[in-house]
C-alpha positions as a Python dict, from the first residue, in 0.01 Angstrom:
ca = {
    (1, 'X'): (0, 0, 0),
    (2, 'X'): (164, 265, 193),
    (3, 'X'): (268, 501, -43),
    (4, 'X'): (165, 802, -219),
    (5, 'X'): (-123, 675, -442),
    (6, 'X'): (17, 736, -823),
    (7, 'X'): (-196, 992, -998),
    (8, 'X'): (-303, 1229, -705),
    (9, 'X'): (-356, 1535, -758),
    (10, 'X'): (-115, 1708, -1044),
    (11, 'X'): (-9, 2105, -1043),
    (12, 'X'): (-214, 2271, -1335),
    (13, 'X'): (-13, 2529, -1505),
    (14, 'X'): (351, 2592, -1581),
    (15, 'X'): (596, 2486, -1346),
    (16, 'X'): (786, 2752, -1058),
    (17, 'X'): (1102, 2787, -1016),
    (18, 'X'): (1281, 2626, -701),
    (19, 'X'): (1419, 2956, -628),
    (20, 'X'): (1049, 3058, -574),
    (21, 'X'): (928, 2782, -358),
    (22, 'X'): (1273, 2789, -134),
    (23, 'X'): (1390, 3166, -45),
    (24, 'X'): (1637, 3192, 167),
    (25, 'X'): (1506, 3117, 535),
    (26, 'X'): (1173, 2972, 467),
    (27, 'X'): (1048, 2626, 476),
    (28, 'X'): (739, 2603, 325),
    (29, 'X'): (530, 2272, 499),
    (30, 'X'): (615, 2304, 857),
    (31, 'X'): (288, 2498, 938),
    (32, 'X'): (127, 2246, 719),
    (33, 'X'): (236, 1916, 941),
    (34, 'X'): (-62, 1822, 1130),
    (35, 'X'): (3, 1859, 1512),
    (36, 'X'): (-311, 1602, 1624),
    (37, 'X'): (-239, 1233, 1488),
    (38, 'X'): (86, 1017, 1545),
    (39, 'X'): (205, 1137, 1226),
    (40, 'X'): (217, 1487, 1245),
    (41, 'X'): (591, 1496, 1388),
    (42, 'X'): (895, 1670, 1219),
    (43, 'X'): (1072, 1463, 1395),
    (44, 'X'): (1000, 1133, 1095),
    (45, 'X'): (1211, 1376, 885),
    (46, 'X'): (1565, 1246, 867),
    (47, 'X'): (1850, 1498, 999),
    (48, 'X'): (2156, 1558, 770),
    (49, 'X'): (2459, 1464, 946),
    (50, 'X'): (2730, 1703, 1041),
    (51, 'X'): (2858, 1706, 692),
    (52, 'X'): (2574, 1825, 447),
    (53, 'X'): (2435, 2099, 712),
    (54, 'X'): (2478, 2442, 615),
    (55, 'X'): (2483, 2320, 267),
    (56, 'X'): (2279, 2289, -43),
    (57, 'X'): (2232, 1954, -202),
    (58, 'X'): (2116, 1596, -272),
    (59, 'X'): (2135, 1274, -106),
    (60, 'X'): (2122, 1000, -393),
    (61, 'X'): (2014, 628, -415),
    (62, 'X'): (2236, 488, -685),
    (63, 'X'): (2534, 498, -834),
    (64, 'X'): (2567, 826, -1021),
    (65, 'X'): (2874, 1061, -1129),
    (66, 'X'): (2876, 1451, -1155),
    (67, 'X'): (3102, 1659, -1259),
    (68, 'X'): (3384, 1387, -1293),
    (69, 'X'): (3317, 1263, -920),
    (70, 'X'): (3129, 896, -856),
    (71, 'X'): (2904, 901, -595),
    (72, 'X'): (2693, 541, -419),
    (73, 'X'): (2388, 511, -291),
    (74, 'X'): (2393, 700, 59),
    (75, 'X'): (2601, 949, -32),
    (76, 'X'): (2551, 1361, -15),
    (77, 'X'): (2583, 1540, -299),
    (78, 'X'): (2653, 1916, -215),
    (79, 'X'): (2599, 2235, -443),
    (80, 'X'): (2632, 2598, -469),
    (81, 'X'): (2259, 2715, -424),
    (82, 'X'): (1884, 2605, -484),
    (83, 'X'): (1867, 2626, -851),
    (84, 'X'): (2202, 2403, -842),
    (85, 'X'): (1970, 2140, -709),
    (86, 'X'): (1734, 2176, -955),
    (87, 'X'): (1981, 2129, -1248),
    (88, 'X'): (2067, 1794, -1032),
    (89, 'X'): (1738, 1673, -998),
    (90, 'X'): (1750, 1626, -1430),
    (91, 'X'): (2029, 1442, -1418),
    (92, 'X'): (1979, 1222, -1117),
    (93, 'X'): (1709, 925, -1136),
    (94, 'X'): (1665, 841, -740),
    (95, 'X'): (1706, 1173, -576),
    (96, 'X'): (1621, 1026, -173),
    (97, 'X'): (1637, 1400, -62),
    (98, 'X'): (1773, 1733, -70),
    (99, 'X'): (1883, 2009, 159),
    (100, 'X'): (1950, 2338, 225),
    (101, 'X'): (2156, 2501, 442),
    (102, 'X'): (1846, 2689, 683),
    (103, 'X'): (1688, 2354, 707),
    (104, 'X'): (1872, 2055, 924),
    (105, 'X'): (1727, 1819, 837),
    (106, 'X'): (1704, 1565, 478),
    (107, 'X'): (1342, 1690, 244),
    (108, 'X'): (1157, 1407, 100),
    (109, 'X'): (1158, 1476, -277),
    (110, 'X'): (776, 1461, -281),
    (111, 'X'): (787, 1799, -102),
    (112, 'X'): (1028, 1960, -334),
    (113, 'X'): (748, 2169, -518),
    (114, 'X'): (444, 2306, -386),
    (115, 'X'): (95, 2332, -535),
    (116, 'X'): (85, 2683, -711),
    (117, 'X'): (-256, 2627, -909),
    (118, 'X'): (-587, 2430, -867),
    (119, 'X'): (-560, 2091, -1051),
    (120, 'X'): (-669, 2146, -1397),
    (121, 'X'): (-953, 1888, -1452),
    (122, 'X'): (-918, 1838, -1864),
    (123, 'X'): (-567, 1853, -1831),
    (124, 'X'): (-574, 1617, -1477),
    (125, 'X'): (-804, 1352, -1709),
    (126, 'X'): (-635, 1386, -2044),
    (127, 'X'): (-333, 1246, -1827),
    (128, 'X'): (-559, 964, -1676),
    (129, 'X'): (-668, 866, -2031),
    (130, 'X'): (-312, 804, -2145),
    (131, 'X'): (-231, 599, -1859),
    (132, 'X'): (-541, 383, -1922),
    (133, 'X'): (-506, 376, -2297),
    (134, 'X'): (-142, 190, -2208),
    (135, 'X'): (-274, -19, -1885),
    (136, 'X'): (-522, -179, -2137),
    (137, 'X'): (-261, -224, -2438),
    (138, 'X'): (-47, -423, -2175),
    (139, 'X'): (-365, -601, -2036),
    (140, 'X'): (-493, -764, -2363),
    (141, 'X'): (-115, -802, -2496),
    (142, 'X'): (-87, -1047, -2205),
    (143, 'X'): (-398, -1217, -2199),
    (144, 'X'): (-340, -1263, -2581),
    (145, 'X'): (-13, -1446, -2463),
    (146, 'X'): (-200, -1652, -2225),
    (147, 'X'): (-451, -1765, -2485),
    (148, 'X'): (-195, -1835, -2772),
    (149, 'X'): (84, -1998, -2557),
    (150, 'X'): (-111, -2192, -2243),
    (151, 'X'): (156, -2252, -2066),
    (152, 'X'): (253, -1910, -1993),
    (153, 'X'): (-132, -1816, -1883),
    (154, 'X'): (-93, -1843, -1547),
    (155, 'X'): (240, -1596, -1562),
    (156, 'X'): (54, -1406, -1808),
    (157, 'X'): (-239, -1335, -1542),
    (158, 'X'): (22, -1253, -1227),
    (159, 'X'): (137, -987, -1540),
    (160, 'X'): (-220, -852, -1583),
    (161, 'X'): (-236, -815, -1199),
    (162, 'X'): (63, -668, -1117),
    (163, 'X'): (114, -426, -1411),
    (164, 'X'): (-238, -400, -1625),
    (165, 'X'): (-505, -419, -1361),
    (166, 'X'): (-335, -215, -1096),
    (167, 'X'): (-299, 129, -1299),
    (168, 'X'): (-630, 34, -1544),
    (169, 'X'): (-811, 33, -1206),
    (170, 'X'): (-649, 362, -1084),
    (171, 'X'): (-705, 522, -1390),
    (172, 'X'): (-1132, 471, -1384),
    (173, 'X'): (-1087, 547, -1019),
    (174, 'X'): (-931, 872, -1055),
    (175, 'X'): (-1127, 966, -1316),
    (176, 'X'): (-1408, 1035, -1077),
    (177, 'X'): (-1207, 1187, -798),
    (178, 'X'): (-1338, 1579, -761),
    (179, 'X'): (-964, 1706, -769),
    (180, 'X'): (-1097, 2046, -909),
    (181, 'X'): (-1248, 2155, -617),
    (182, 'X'): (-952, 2144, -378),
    (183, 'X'): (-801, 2490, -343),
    (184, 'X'): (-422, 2506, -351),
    (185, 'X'): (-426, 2491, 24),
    (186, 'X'): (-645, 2184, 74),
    (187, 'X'): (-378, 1994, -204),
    (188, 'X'): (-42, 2107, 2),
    (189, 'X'): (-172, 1996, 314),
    (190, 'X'): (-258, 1683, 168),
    (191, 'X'): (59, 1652, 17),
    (192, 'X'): (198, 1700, 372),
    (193, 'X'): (-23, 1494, 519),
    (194, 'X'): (22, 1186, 254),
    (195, 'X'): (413, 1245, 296),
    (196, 'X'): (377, 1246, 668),
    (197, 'X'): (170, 937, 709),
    (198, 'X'): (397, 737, 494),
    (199, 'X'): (730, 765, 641),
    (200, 'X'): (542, 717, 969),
    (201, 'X'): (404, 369, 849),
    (202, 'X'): (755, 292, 741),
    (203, 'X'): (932, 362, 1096),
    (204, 'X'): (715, 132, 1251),
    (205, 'X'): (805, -173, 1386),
    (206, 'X'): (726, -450, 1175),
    (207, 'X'): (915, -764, 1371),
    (208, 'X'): (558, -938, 1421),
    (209, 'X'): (471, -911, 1090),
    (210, 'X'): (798, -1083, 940),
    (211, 'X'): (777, -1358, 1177),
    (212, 'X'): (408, -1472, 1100),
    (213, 'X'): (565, -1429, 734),
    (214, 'X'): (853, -1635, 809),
    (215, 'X'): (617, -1877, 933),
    (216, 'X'): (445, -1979, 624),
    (217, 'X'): (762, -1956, 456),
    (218, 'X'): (872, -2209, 666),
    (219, 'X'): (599, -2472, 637),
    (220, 'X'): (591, -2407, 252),
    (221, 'X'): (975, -2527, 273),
    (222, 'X'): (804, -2830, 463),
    (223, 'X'): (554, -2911, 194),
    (224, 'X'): (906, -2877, -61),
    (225, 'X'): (1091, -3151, 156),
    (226, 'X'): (738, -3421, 207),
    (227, 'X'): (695, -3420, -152),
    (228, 'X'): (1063, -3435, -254),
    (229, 'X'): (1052, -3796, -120),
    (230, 'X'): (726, -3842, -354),
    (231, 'X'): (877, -3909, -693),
    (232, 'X'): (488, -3944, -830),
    (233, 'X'): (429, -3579, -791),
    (234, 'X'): (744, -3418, -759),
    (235, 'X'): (850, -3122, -850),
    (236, 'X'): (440, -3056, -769),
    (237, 'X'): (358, -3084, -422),
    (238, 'X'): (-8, -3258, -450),
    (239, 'X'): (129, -3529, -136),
    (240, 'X'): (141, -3200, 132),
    (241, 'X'): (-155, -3008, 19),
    (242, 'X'): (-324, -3355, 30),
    (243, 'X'): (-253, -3421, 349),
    (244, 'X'): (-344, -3106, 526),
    (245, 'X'): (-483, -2863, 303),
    (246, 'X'): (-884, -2789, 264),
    (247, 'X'): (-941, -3180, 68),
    (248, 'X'): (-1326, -3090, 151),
    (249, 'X'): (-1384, -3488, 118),
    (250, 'X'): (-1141, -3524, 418),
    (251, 'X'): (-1341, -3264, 623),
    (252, 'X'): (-1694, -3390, 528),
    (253, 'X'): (-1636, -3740, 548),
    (254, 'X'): (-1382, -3772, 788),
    (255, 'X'): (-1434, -3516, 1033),
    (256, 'X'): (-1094, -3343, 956),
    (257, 'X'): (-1261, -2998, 1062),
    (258, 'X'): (-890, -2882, 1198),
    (259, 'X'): (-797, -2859, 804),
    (260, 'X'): (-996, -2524, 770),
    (261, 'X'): (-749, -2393, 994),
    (262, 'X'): (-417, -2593, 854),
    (263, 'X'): (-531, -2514, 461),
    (264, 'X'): (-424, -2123, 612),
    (265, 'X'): (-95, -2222, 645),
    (266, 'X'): (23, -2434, 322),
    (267, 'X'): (37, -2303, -48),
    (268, 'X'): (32, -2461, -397),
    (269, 'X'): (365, -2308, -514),
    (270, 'X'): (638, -2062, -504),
    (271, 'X'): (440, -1797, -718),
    (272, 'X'): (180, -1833, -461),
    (273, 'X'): (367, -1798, -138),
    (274, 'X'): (541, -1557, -304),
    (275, 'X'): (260, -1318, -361),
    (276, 'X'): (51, -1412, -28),
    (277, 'X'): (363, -1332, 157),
    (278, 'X'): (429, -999, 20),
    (279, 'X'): (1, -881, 53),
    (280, 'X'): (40, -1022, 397),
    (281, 'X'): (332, -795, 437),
    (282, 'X'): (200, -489, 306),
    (283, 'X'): (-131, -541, 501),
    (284, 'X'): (8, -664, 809),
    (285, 'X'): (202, -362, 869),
    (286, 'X'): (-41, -116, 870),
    (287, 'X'): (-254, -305, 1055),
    (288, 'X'): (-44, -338, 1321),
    (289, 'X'): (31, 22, 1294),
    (290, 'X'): (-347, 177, 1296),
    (291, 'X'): (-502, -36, 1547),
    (292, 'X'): (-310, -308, 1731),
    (293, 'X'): (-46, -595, 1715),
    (294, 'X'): (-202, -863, 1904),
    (295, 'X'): (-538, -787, 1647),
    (296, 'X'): (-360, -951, 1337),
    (297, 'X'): (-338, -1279, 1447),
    (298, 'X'): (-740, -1257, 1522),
    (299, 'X'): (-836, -1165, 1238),
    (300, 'X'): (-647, -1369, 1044),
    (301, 'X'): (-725, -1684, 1223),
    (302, 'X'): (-1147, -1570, 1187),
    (303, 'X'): (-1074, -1495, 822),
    (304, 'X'): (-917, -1774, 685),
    (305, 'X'): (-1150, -1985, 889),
    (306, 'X'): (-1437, -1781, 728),
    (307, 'X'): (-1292, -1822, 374),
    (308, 'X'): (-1220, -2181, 469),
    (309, 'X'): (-1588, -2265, 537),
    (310, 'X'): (-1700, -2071, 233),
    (311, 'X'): (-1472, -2289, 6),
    (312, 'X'): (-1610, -2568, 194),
    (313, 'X'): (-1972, -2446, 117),
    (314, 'X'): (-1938, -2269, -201),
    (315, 'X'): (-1678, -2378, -382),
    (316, 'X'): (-1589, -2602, -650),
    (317, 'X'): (-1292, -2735, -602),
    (318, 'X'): (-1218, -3062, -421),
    (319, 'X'): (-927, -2902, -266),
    (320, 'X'): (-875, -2561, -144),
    (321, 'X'): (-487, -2425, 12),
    (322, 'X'): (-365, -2091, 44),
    (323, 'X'): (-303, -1791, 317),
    (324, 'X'): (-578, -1554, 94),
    (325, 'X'): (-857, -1615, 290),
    (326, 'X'): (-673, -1457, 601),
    (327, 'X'): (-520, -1161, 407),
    (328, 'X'): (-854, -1061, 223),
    (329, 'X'): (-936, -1021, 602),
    (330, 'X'): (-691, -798, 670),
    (331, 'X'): (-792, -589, 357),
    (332, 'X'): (-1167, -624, 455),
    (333, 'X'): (-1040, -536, 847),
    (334, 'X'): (-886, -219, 737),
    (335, 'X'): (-1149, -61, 520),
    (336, 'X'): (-1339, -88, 843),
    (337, 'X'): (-1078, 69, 1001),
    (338, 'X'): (-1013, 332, 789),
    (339, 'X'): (-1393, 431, 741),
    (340, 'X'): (-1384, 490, 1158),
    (341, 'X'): (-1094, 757, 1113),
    (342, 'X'): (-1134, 862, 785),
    (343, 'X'): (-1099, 1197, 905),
    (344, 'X'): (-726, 1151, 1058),
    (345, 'X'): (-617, 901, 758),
    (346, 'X'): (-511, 998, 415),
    (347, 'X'): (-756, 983, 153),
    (348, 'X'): (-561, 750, -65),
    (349, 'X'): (-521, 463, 226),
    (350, 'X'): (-886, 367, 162),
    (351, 'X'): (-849, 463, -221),
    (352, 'X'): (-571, 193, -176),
    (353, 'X'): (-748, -58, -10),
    (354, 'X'): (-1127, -29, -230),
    (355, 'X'): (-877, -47, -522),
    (356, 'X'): (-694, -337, -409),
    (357, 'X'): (-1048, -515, -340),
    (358, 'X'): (-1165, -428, -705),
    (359, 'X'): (-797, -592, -859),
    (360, 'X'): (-846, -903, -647),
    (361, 'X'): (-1205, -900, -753),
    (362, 'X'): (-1171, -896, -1177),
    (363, 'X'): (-813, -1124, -1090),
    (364, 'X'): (-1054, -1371, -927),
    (365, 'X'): (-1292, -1400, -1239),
    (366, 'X'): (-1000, -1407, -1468),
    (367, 'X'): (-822, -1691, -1329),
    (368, 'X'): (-1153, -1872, -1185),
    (369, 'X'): (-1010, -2208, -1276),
    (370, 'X'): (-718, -2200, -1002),
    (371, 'X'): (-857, -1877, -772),
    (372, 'X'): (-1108, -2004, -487),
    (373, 'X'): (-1311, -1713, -496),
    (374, 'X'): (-1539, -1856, -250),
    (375, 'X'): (-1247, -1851, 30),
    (376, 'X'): (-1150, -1486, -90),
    (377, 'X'): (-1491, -1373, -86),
    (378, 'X'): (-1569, -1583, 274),
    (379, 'X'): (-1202, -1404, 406),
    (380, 'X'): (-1300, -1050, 362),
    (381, 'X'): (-1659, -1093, 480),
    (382, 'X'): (-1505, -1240, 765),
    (383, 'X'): (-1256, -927, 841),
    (384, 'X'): (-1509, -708, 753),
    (385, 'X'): (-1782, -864, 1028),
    (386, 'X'): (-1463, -837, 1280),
    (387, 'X'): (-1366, -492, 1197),
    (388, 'X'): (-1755, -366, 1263),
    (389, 'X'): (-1807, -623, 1574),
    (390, 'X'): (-1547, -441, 1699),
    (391, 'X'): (-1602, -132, 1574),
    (392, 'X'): (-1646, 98, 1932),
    (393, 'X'): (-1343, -100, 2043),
    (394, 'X'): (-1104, 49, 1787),
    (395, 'X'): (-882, 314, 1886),
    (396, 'X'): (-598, 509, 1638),
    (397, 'X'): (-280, 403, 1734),
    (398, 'X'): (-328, 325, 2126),
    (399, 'X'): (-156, 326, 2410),
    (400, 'X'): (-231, 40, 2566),
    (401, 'X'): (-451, -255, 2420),
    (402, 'X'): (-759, -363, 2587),
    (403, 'X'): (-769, -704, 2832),
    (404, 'X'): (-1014, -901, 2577),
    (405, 'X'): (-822, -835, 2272),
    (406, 'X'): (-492, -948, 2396),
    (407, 'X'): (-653, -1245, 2560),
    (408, 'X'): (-844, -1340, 2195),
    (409, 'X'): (-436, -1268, 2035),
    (410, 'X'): (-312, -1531, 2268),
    (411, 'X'): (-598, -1756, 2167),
    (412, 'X'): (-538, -1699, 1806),
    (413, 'X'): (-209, -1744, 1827),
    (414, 'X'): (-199, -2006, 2026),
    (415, 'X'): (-439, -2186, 1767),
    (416, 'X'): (-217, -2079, 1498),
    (417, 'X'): (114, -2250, 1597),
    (418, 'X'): (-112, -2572, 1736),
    (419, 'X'): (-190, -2560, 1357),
    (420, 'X'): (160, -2552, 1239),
    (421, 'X'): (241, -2855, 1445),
    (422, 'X'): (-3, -3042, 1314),
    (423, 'X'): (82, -2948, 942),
    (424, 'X'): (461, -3071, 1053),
    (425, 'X'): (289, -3354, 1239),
    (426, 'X'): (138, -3494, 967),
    (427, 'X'): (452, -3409, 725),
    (428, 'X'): (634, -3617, 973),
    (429, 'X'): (376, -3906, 908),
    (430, 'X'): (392, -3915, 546),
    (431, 'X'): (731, -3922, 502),
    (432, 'X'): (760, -4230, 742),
    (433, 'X'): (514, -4378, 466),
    (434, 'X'): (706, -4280, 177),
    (435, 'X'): (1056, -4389, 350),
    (436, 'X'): (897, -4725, 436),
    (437, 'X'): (787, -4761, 93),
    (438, 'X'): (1149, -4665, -108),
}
């Protein structure tokens, strides 16, 4: 989510030499680092340790031998001059850097070449056309899996998401983007700016984030251990999600309104906390990062009970489980936040995020038989109401965070964990049921 959005802008024309873009002395994106958002520090750039300054060369990230010598991930590579590096980029697949010896400091790959030439638009499209032509190929090779073999379809969809959708999306996207009419100046600062921003996301702490991660992983390993004692269902796990998951009769009927909270929480199976966990990841992070720590556990609390009552509403289902509802909040919670600063963000955040939204959309449609797209649907509108009710309340990376907000993260959170122990509570009563029962 963080990274350089594949398919930016591409260099039109034949390629410089590195001798050209690095004369002796010169670095050419310092002057280009912004010096008015968090970002804009040289400081994210790693320095080279005692070893590698004063030198020219690479730092690798795999296991890779020149010239007779092995080398392991971590390790400096050091060379004669500039256009020795260049001869080592061809023969090296994960490059994490290079150096030379005016500069102290470790040069993100991404920055090796500057633009020399406005983007060529035929040439920038006749690219994007390729990479569609193959996106598709793997799209309806999988679906055409998933139709003739139906036990694979669900595996075959994840496929479609993950590697068809993704780049077919990006593709149509890009295809509209107005890349001819930035001049060469406007595309290295972006570069700069994109490079920047991302090594910035990826130095910030992200402690809270792998906790509230942790903690679904841990009550999914709950659900595991209730219905491993259920030999009926087992190795499904109907008995948890039964139990404290959106069963909309239980709510209705019952009164069991705490389940639009606990259905948050649980998950139907490993490919599913699997993938929640790493969108909640990638999310969560820059959340926290933009606006605020204590804000992700509020809006994922009002989103998933958003996309909780929506399911209730609007859905079809009987039975609803599943952390999306919070983390289409997030995604609907950050396009809010990234249309207030869209001037100090990188463009391809919020290309990130709309594209993300459109995936999740034509994934929903495709696997409509197992996808609540009412909860997904009610999760985002629900981030995306949050994001504007706070809207004048939303600073870039600040200071301090305001009274109310904390106070409404030690609600949430407080709410939160009062819902884990009541997942665990009624684990705990269940498997006194089932024990009495063997």
């Amino acid at each position: 989510m963080v990274g350089a959005m594949a398919g930016q802008e591409q260099i039109d024309g034949p390629p410089t030499r590195a001798v050209q873009d690095w004369p002796d002395g010169e670095v050419w994106f310092l002057e280009r680092i912004p010096d008015n958002i968090p970002w804009g520090d040289e400081g994210l750039i790693e320095e080279l340790p005692d070893s590698a300054k004063g030198s020219y060369g690479l730092k690798v990230d795999e296991y890779v031998s020149i010239d007779g010598q092995r080398y392991k991930p971590g390790n400096y590579i050091t060379v004669g001059s500039v256009g020795e590096i260049e001869r080592l980029m061809t023969r090296v697949k994960k490059p994490i850097g290079f150096f030379v010896p005016w500069y102290d400091r470790l040069i993100s790959v991404s920055l090796w070449r500057p633009h020399h030439h406005r983007v060529d638009k035929a040439e920038y499209r006749q690219r994007l056309r390729q990479r569609f032509l193959k996106s598709l190929a793997l799209c309806v090779g999988l679906i055409a899996l998933g139709l003739f073999r139906p036990q694979f379809l669900m595996m075959a969809i994840m496929g479609v998401a993950l590697f068809g959708l993704y780049p077919l999306v990006e593709s149509v996207m890009a295809w509209f983007r107005p890349v001819d009419r930035y001049s060469v100046d406007e595309l290295n600062d972006r570069l700069v700016r994109n490079e920047f921003f991302s090594r910035w996301v990826g130095r910030q702490p992200t402690g809270l984030v792998k906790v509230a991660v942790g903690i679904l992983g841990v009550v999914f390993l709950g659900q595991c251990l209730v219905d491993y004692q259920n030999p009926v269902t087992f190795p499904g796990i109907q008995t948890s999600i039964q139990e404290a998951a959106l069963v909309k009769a239980a709510v209705k009927e019952d009164g069991e309104w705490w389940r639009l909270i606990t259905t948050g929480l649980l998950h139907g199976n490993l490919i599913h906390i699997v993938f929640n966990g790493m969108a909640l990841f990638s999310l969560g992070r820059v959340l926290v990062a933009l606006v605020s720590p204590s804000l992700l556990s509020v809006v994922f609390l009002v989103s998933v009970v958003t996309g909780s009552l929506a399911s209730l509403f609007l859905g079809q289902a009987p039975a609803s489980v599943g952390a999306s509802g919070g983390i289409l909040g997030c995604l609907g919670f950050l396009i809010v936040v990234t249309r207030k600063f869209r001037d100090q963000l990188p463009d391809y955040l919020r290309a990130n995020l709309i594209m993300s939204c459109v995936v999740i959309a034509i994934f929903g449609l495709m696997g409509s038989q197992f996808i609540d797209n009412a909860a997904h649907a009610g999760g985002f509108i629900g981030g995306v109401v949050l994001g504007e009710l706070l809207y004048s309340q939303l600073k870039l990376v600040p200071g301090s965070t305001r009274k109310s907000i904390r106070l409404a993260s030690i609600i949430s959170v407080t709410i939160l964990l009062a819902g884990v122990a009541k997942v665990f509570w009624e684990f705990w009563g269940v498997s006194q049921s089932l024990l009495g029962a063997a």
